[in-house]
N, C-alpha and C positions, 0 to 999 in steps of 0.2 A: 270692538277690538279688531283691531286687520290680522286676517289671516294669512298665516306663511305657507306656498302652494306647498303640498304633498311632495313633487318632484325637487323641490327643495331640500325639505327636511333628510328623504332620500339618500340624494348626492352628499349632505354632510355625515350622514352617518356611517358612509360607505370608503368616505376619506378618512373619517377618525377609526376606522375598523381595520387598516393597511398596516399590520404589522410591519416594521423595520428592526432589521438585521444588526444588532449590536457592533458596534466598529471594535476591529480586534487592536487588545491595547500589548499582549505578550510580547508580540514582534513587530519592532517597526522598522522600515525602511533609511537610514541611514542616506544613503549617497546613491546614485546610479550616475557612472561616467565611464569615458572611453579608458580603456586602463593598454597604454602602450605595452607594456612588458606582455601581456597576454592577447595583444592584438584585438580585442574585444569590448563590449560594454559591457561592463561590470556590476550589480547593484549588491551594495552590502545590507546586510540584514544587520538588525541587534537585537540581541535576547532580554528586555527590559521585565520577563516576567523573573520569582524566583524557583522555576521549575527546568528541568530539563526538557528540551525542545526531542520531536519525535520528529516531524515533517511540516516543512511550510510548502504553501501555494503562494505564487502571487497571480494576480488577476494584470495582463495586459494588454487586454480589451480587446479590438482588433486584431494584434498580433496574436493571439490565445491565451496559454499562462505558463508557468514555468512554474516547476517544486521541487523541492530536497529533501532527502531522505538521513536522518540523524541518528546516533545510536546515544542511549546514557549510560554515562560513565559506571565501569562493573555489573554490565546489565547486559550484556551481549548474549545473542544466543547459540545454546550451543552447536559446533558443528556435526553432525553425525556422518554427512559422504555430501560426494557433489553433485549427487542428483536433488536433495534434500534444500542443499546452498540456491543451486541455479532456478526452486522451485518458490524460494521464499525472495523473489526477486524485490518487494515492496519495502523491504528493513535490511539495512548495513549489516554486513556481516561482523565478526571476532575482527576488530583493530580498526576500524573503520570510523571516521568523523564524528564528532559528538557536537552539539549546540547545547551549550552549560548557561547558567545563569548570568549576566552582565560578562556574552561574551559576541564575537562579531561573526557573521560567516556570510560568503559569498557568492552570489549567483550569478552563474557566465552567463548572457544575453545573445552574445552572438555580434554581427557587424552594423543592426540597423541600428541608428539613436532614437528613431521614434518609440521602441519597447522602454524609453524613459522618459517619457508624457505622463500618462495619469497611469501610474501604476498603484495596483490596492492589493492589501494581504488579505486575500480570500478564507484562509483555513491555516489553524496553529493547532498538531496533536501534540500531546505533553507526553512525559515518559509515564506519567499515574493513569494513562488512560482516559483523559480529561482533553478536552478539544474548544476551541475559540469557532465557531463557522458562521462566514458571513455569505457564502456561496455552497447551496447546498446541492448543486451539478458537481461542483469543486470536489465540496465534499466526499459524494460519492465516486469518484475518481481515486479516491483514496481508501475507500473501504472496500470496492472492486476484487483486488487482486489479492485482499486479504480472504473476503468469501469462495476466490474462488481456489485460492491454494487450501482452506478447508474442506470445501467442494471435491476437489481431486484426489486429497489424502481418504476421503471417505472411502472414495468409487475406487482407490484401488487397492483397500482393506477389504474392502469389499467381493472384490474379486480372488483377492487371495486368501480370503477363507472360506469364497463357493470350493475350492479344488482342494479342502487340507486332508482331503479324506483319501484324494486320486493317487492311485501309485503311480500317475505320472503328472504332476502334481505341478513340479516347474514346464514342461510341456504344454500343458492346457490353462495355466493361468497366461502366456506369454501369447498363447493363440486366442485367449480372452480379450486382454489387453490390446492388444491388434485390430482387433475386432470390434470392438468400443473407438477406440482412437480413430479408427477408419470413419468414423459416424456422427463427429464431432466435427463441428466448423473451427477452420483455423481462424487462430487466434490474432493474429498478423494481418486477416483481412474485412472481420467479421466488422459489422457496425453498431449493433443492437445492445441493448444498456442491460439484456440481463445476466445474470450468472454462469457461468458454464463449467465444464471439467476442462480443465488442459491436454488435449491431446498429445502435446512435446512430452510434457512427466509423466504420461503414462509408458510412451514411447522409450523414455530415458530409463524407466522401469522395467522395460523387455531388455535394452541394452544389462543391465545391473543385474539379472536375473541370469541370463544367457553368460556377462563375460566378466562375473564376481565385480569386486572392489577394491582397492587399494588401500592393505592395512597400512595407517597411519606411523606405527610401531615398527613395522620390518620392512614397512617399504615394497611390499610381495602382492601381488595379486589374489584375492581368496571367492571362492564362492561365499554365496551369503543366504542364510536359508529365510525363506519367507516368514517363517514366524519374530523372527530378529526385525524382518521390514513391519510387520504389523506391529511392532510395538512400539519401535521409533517414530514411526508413523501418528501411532494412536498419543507420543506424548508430545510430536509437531503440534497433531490435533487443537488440544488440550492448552497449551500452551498460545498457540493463532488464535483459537475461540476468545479469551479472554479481551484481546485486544478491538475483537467486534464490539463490544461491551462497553461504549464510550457514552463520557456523564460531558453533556454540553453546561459550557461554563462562560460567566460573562467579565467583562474587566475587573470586577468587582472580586472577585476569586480568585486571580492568577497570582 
């Protein structure tokens, strides 16, 4: 009987062992063309799953990728002030774009035509918390700024109940805060893929502490006492964690 060399057998096993990445079927690609009226290259998306759409990626290659950010209908979250808004930068605010089931939505390109060569939908989150991913650098691009606006709401509950004892209590949390911020890389130039605290919301935290808030109701300027921020805080928290908490799902599910 002829024997098959070792370095054979090997090589076959180690080709049949290369997991591949399920092609995402929720969202597909539609059209990419120059759209006069917006001066730009345009690519339409379509939402052929029956879920509501949270965030696509698309992968174009060379050029990098592009994503969008969706909200689902009656699902908005709530506003508490605009330090809170500008922190949860990762999901559309109250009134903000939705991608609904058998509906179209559109991604600006810019002025080159080549980002409409081989473009691929890298990454589809749903509004249930359930995600398509075929690029999981993509992916993580996307769960990034969710960990870390959890991250940050930690560190500065954290700091505001080292001081709830202090009779001077907004003075030393905002000279905390300062103090932490001072010691963090900015965000805007950092390169490294791990997690951090946001130095800006902490920053925007001293501002909020120091020059109150803007009640919604009378239109007035008010101070705001720290324990009010810990709790709004703690149900941002609560609220973001969940969304960390995604069930990868294949064509077969959407």
């Amino acid at each position: 009987m002829r024997k098959t060399p070792a370095l054979f057998v090997i090589v076959i096993l180690l080709c049949g062992g290369v997991a591949q990445s399920a092609p995402i079927t929720g969202v597909v690609i539609r059209s990419c063309e120059l759209s006069r009226e917006k001066g730009m290259f345009v690519m339409q998306l379509a939402n052929v799953s029956h879920q509501n759409v949270v965030y696509v990626e698309v992968n174009l290659n060379e050029h990098g990728s592009v994503g969008s950010y969706y909200a689902p209908p009656g699902e908005f979250r709530p506003m508490f002030n605009d330090r809170l808004e500008e922190l949860s930068t990762h999901r559309p605010g109250p009134g903000e774009k939705t991608f609904a089931p058998d509906t179209t939505a559109d991604l600006l390109l810019g002025t080159d035509e080549n980002q409409c060569t081989t473009p691929v939908v890298d990454v589809v989150v749903y509004a249930d918390d359930t995600a398509e991913v075929k690029n999981e650098q993509a992916f993580r691009q996307y769960i990034r700024p969710i960990e870390e606006e959890v991250l940050t709401l930690k560190k500065e509950n954290e700091i505001l109940a080292q001081f709830a004892s202090s009779p001077n209590r907004v003075a030393d949390t905002v000279a905390e805060l300062l103090r932490v911020a001072s010691e963090l890389p900015d965000p805007q130039i950092r390169h490294d893929e791990d997690f951090h605290v946001n130095p800006n919301a902490l920053l925007a935290l001293v501002r909020e502490l120091k020059q109150g808030r803007i009640n919604p109701q009378t239109g007035m300027n008010e101070k705001v006492d720290p324990e009010t921020i810990i709790k709004e805080n703690a149900e941002q928290i609560e609220a973001e964690t969940k969304h960390l908490d995604i069930k990868r799902i294949t064509g077969a599910a959407v």
